[in-house]
MMTF fields as JSON, N, C-alpha, C and O atoms, coordinates in Angstrom:
{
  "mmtfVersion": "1.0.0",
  "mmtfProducer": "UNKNOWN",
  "numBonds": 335,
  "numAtoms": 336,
  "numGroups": 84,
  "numChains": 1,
  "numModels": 1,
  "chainsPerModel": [1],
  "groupsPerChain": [84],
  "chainIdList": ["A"],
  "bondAtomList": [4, 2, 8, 6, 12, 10, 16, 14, 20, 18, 24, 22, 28, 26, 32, 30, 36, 34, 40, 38, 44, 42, 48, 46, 52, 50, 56, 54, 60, 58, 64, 62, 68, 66, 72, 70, 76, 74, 80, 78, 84, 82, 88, 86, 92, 90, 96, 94, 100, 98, 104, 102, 108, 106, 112, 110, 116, 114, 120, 118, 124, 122, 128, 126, 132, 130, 136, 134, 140, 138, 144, 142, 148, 146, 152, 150, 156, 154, 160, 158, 164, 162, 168, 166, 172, 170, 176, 174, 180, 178, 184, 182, 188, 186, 192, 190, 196, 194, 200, 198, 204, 202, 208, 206, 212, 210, 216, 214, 220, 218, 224, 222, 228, 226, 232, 230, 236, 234, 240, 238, 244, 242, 248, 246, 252, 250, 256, 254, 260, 258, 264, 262, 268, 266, 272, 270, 276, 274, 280, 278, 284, 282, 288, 286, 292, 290, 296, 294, 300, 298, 304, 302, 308, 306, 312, 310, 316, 314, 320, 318, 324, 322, 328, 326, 332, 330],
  "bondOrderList": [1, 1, 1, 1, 1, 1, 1, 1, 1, 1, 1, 1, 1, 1, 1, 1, 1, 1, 1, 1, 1, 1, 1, 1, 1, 1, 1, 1, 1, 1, 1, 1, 1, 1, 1, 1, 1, 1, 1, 1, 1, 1, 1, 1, 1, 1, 1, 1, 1, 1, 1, 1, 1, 1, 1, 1, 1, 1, 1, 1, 1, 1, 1, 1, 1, 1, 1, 1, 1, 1, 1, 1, 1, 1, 1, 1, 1, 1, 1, 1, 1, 1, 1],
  "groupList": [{"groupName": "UNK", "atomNameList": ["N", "CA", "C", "O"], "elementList": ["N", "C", "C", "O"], "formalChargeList": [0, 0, 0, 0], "bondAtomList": [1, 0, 2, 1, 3, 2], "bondOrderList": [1, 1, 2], "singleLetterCode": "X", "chemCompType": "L-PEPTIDE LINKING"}],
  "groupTypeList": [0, 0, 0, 0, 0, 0, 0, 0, 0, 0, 0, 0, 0, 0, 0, 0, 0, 0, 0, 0, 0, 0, 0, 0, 0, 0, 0, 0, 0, 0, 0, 0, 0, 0, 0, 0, 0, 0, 0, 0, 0, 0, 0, 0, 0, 0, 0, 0, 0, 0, 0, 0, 0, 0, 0, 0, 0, 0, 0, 0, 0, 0, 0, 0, 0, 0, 0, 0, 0, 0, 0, 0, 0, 0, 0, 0, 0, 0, 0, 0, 0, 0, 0, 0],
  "groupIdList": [1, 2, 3, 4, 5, 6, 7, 8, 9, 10, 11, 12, 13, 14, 15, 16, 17, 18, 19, 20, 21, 22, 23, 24, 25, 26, 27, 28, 29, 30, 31, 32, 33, 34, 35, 36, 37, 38, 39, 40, 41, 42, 43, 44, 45, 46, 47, 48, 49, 50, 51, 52, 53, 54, 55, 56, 57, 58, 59, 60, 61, 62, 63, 64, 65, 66, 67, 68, 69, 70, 71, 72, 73, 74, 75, 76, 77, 78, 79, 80, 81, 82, 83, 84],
  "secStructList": [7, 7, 1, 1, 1, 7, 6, 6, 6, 6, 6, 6, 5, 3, 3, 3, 3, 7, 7, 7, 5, 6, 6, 5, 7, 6, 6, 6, 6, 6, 1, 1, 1, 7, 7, 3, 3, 3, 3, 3, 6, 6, 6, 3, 3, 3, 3, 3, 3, 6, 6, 3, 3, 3, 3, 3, 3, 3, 3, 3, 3, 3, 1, 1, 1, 1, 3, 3, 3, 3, 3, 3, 3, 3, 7, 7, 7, 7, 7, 7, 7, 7, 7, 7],
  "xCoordList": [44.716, 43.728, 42.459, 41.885, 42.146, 40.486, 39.956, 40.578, 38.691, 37.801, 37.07, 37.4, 36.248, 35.402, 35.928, 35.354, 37.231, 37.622, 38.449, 39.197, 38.309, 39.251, 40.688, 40.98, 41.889, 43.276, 43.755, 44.792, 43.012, 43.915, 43.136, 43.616, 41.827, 41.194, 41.874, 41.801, 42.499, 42.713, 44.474, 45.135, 44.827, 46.278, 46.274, 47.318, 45.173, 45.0, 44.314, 44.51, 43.609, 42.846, 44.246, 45.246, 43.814, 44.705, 44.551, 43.733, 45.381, 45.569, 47.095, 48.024, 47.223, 48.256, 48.122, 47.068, 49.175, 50.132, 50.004, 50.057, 49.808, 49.757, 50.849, 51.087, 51.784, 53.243, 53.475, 54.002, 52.819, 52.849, 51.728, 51.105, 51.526, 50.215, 50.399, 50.887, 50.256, 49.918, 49.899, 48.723, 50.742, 50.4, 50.425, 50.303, 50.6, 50.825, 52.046, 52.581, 52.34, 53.623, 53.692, 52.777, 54.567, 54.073, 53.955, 53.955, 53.892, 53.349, 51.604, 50.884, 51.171, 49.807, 49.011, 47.993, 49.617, 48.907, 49.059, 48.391, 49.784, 49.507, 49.191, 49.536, 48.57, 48.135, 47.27, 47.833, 46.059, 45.578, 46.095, 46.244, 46.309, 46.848, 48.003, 48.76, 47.977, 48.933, 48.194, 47.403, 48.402, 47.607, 47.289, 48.129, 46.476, 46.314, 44.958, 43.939, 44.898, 43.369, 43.44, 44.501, 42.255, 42.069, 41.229, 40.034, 41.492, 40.823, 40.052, 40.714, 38.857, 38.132, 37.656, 37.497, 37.435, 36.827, 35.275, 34.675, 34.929, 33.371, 33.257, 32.195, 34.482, 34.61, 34.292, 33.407, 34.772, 34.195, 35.922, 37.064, 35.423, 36.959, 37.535, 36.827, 38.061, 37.729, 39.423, 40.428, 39.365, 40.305, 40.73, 39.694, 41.536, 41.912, 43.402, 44.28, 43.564, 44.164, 44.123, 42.94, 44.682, 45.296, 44.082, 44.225, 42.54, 41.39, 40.331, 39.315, 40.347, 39.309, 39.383, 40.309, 38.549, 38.232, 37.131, 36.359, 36.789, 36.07, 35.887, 36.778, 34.485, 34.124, 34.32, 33.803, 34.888, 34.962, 34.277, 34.108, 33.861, 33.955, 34.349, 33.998, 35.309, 35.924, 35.398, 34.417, 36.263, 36.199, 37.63, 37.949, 38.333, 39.643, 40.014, 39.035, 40.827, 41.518, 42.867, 43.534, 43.383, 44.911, 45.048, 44.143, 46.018, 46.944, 48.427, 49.145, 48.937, 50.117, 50.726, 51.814, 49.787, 49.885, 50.491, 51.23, 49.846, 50.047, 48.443, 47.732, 48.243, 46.864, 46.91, 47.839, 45.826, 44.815, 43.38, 42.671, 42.984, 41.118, 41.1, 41.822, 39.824, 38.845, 37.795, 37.188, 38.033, 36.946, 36.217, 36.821, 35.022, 34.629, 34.179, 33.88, 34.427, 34.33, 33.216, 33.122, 32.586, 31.833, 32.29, 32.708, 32.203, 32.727, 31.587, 30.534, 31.691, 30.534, 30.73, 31.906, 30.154, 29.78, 29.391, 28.242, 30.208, 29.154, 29.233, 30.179, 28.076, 28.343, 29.166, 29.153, 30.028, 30.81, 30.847, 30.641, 31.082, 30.904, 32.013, 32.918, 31.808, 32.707, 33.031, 32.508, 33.464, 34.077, 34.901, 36.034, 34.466, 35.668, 35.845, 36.638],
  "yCoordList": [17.698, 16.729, 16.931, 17.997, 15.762, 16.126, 16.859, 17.368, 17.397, 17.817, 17.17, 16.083, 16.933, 16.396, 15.281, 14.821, 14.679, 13.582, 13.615, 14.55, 12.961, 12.886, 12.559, 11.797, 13.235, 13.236, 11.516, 11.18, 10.591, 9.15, 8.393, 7.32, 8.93, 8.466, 9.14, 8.635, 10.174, 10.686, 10.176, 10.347, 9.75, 9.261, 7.65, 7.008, 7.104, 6.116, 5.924, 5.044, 6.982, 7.053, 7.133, 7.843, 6.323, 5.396, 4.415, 3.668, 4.146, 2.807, 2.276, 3.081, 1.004, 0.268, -0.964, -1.535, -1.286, -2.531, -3.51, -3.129, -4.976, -5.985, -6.181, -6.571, -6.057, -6.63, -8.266, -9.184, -8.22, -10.164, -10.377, -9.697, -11.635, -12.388, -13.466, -14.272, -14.006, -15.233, -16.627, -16.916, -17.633, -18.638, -18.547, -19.511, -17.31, -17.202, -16.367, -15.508, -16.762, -15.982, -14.838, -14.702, -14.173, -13.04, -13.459, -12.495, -14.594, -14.873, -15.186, -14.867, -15.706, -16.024, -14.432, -14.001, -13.905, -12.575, -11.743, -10.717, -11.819, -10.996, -12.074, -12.0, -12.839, -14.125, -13.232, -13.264, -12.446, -11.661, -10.318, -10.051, -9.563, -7.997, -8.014, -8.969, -7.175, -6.75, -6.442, -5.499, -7.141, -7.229, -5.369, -4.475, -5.369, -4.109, -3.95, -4.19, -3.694, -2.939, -0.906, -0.319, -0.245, 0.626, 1.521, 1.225, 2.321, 3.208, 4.366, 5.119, 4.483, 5.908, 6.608, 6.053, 8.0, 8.737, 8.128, 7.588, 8.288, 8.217, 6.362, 5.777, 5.675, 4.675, 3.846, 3.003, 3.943, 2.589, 2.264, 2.631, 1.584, 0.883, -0.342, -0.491, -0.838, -2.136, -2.763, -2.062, -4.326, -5.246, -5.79, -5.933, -6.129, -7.569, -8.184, -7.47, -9.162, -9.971, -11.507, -11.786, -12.52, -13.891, -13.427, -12.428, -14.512, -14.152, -13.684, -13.864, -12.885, -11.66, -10.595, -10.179, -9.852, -8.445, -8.689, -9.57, -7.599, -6.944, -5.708, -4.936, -5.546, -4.535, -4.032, -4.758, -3.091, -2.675, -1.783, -0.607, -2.18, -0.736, -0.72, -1.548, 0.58, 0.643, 1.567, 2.294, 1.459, 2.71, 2.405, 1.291, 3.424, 4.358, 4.221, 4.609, 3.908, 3.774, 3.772, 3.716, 3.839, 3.383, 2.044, 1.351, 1.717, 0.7, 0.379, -0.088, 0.504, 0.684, 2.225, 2.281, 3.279, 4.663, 4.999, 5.884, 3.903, 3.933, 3.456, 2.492, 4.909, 4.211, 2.866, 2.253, 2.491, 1.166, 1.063, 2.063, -0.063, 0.534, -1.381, -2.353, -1.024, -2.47, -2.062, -1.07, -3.299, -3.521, -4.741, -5.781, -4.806, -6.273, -5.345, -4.201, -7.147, -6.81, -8.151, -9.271, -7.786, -8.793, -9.164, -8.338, -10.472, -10.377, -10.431, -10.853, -10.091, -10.516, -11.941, -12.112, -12.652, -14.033, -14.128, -13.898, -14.416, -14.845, -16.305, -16.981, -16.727, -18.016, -17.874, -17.11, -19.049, -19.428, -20.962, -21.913, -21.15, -22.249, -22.554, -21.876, -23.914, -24.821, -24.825, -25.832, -24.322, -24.921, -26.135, -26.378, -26.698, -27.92, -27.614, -28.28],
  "zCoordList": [9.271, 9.708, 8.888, 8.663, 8.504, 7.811, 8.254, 9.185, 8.028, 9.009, 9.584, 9.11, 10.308, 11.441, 12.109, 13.096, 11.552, 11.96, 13.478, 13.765, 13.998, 14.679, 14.447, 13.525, 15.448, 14.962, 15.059, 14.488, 15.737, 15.845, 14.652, 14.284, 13.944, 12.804, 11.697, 10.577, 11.875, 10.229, 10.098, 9.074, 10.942, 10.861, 10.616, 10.733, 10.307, 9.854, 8.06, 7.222, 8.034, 6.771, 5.344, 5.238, 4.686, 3.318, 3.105, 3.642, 2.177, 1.758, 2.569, 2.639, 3.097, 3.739, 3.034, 2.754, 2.799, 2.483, 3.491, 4.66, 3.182, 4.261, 4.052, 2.909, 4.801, 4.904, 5.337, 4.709, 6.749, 6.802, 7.464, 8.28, 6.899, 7.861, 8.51, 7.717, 9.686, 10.163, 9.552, 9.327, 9.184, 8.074, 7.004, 6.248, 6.618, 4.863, 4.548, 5.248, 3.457, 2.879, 1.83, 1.018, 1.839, 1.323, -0.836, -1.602, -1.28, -2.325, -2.254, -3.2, -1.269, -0.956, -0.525, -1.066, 0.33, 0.308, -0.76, -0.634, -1.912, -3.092, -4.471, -5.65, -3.891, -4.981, -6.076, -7.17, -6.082, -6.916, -7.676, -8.869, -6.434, -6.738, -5.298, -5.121, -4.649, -3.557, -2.423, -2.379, -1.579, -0.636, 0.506, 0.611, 0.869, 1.318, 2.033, 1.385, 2.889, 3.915, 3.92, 4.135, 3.674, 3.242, 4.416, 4.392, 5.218, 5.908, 5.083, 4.369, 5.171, 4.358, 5.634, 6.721, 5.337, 6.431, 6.508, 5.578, 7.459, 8.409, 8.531, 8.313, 8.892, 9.225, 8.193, 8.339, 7.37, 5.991, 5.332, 5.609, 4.576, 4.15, 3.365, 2.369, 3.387, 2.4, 2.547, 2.662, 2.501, 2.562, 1.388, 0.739, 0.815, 0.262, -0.019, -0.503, 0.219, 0.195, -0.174, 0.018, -0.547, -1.201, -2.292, -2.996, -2.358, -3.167, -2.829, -3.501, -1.559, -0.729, -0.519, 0.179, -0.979, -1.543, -0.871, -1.249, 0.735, 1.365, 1.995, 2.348, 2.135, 2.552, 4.253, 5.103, 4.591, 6.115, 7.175, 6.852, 8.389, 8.856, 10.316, 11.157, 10.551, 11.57, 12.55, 12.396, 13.745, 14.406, 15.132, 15.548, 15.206, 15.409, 16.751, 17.388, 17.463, 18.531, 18.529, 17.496, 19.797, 20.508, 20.809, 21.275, 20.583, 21.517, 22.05, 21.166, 23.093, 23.786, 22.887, 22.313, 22.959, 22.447, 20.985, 20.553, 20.438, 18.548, 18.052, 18.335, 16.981, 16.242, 15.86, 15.334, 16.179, 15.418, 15.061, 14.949, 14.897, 14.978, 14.972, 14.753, 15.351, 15.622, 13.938, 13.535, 13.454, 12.18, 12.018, 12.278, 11.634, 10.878, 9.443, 9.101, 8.736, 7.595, 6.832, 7.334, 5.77, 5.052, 3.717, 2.907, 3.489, 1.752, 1.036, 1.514, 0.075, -1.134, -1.875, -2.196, -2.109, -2.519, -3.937, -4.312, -4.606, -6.55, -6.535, -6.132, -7.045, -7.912, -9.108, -10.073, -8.659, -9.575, -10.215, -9.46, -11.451, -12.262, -12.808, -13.294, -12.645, -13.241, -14.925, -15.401, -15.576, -16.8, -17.441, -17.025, -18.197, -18.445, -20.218, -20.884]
}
């Protein structure tokens, strides 16, 4: 176990694979790279999937006695321009 972490937080900390999503298929969730959400220790973390790449932060819990965690996350925004 890490240190300071707790044991249902450090059994989450990695990188995971989005296997399926809701409405999309698994060509749309790896439309960029391969889709994946990322646990780091002291609750931070990062998402992405189809063309979103964000930033996370969690905190570590149970549900029906298997880790999970509750997160929000923010994306970052660029302007982008049109070329012709």
């Amino acid at each position: 176990m890490t240190r300071g972490v707790r044991k249902s937080a450090a059994r989450l900390i990695g990188r995971w694979r989005i296997a399926e999503m809701r409405h999309r298929d698994r060509d749309a969730i790896d439309l960029v790279k391969a889709g994946f959400i990322e646990f780091a220790a002291g609750g931070t973390g990062q998402v992405g999937f189809i063309a979103v790449q964000a930033e996370l932060d969690y905190r570590p819990g149970e549900r029906d006695g298997m880790p999970g965690a509750e997160f929000t996350w923010a994306v970052s925004t660029t302007a982008i321009s049109h070329v012709e």
